[in-house]
C-alpha positions in Angstrom: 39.6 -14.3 9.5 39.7 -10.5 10.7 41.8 -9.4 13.7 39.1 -6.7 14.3 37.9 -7.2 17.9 34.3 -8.8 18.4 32.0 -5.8 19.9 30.4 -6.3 23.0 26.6 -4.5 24.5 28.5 -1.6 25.2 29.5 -1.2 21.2 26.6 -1.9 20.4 24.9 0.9 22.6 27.6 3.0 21.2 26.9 2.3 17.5 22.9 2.7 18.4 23.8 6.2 19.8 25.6 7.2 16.9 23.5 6.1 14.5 20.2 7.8 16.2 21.5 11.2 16.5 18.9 13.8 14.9 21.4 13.9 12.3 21.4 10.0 10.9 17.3 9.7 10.6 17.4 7.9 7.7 20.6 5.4 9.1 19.2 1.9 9.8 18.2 0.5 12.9 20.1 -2.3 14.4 18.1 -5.4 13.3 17.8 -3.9 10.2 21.5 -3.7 9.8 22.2 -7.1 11.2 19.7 -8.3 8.8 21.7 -6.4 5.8 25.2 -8.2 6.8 23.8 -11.6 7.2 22.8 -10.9 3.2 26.0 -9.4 2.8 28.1 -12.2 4.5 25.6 -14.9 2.5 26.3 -12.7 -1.0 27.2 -15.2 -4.0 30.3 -12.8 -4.7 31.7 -10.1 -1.7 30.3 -7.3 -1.1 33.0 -5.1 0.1 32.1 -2.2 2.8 32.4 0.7 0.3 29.0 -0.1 -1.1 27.0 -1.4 1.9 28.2 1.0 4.3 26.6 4.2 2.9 23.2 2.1 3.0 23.8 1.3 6.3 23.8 5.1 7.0 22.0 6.4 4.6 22.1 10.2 3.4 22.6 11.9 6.6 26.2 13.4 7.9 27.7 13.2 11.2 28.1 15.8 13.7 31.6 15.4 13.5 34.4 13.2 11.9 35.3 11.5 14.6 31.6 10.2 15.6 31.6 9.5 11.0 35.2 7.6 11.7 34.3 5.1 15.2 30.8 4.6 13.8 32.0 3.0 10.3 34.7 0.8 12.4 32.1 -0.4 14.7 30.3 -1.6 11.8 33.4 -3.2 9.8 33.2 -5.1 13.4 29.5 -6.0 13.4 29.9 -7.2 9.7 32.6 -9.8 11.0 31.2 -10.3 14.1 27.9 -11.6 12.0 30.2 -13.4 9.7 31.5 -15.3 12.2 28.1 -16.1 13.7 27.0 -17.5 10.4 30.0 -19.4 9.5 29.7 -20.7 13.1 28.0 -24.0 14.4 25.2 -22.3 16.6 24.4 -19.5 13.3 23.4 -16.1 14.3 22.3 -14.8 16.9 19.1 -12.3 15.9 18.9 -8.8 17.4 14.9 -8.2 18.0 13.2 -5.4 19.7 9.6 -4.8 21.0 7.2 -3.6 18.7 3.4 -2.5 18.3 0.5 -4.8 18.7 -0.1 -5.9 15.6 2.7 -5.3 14.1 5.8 -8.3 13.0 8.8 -8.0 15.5 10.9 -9.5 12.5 9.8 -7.6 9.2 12.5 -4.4 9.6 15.4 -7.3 10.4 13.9 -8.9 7.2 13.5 -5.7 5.5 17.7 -5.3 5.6 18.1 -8.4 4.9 16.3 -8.0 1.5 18.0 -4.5 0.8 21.5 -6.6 1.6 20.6 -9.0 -1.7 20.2 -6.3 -3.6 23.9 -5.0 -3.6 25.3 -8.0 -4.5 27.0 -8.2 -8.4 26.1 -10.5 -10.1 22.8 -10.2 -7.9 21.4 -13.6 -6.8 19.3 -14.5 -9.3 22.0 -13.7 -12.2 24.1 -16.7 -11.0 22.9 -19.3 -13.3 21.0 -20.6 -10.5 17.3 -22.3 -11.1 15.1 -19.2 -10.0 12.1 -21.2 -8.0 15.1 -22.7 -5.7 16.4 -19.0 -4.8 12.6 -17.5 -4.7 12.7 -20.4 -2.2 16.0 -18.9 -0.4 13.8 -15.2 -0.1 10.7 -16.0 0.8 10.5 -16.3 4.8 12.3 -12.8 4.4 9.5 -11.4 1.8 6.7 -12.8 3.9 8.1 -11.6 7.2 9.4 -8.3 5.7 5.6 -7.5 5.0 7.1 -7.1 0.8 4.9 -10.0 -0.4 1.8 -9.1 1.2 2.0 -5.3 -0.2 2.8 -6.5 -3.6 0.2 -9.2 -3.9 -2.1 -5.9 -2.7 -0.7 -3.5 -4.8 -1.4 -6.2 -8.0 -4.8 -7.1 -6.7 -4.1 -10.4 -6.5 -5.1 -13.1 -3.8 -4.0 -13.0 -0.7 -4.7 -15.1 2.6 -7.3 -14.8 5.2 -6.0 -13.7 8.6 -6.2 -17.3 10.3 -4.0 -18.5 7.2 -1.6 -15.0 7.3 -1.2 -16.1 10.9 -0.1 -19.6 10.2 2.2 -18.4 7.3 4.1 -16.0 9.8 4.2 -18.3 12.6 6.0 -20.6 10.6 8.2 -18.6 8.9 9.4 -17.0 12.0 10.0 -19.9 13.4 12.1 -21.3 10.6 13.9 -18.4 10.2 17.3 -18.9 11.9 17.2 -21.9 10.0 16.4 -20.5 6.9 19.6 -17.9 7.1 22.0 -20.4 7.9 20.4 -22.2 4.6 20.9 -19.2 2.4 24.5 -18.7 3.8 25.5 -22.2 3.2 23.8 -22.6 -0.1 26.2 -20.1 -1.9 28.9 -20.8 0.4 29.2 -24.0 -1.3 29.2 -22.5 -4.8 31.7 -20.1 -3.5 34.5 -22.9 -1.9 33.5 -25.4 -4.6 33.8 -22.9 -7.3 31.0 -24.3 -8.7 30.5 -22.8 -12.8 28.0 -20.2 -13.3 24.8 -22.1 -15.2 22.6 -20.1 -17.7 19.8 -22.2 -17.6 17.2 -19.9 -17.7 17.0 -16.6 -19.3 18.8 -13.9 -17.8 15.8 -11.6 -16.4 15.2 -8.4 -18.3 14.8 -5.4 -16.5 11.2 -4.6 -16.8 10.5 -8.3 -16.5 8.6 -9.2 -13.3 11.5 -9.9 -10.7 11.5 -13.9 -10.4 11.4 -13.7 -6.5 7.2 -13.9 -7.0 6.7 -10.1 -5.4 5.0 -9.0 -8.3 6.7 -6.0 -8.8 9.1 -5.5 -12.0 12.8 -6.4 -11.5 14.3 -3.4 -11.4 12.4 -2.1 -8.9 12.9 -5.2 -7.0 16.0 -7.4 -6.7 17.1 -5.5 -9.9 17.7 -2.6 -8.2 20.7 -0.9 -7.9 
């Protein structure tokens, strides 16, 4: 386990404050980055700070060093903190903020969590694993994210009426805690029971559609890098 110290509000206000200076626009918000480290900490193979860390912050710069130095700490810290929560009894705690009528209070906390699957190597549905059950695993986070709904658009294909989109979010949002611990414990398993990679099924191309049902091609999906 880390000896980093667990943040507390006041970290967090701090990381918030560094990471919304005009010059970190394009850094993630909060949720967004909680979202990212639960996929992180859930990852079928580590995912060390090197590579999620500049997603985290995207292309802007610091003012200064020092604000570049404390703000990639705090985060190291937020990343266990999360970890910790996960690997806990209780599972994590979600970060939420208010939004616009109309719109979901979950989908950018869902959004990071989806950009978090994508940096892991091999990514999640490279593992062997039978693809329906880890379509399964993603899609609360799809739905929720607002990712199904504009690819099912974008394809022209089918997509509820607003009493039965209502219902679907409802219940995913309500499931979700649930559904992270699931996703963290399903690979945590392969992990400690070092469980053999399985090719079953064949290893998806990258111009085939990406399994996860979003309709879009894999590498422009979870295929992408």
């Amino acid at each position: 386990m880390s000896s980093l110290p667990r943040l507390t509000e006041s970290d967090l206000d701090r990381l918030d404050a560094l990471l919304s200076a005009p010059e970190m626009e394009y850094s993630m918000t909060l949720d967004a980055i909680q979202g990212l480290l639960c996929a992180v900490s859930s990852s079928p193979q580590p995912v060390p700070p090197e590579k999620w860390i500049p997603v985290v912050l995207g292309e802007g710069k610091f003012k200064s060093e020092a604000d570049r130095v404390e703000a990639e700490e705090l985060l190291r810290r937020f990343h266990d903190d999360t970890f910790r929560e996960l690997a806990g009894e209780d599972g994590i705690n979600m970060l939420s903020y208010p939004v616009e009528e109309g719109e979901e209070e979950l989908a950018l906390w869902c959004d990071g969590y989806l950009e978090g699957t994508q940096l892991a190597e091999p990514g999640w549905f490279e593992m062997g694993e039978d693809e329906e059950v880890v379509s399964e695993l993603l899609y609360p986070f799809m739905l929720l994210s607002g990712r199904l709904k504009e690819s099912a658009l974008e394809e022209g294909e089918e997509w509820p009426g607003p009493d039965e989109e209502r219902r679907l979010m409802d219940e995913a949002r309500e499931s979700i805690a649930f559904d992270i611990s699931e996703a963290y414990r399903f690979w945590f398993e392969r992990r400690v029971n070092r469980e053999p990679i399985r090719r079953e099924a064949t290893k998806v191309g990258r111009n085939d559609p990406c399994p996860c049902g979003s309709g879009k091609k894999y590498k422009a999906c979870h295929g992408a890098g």
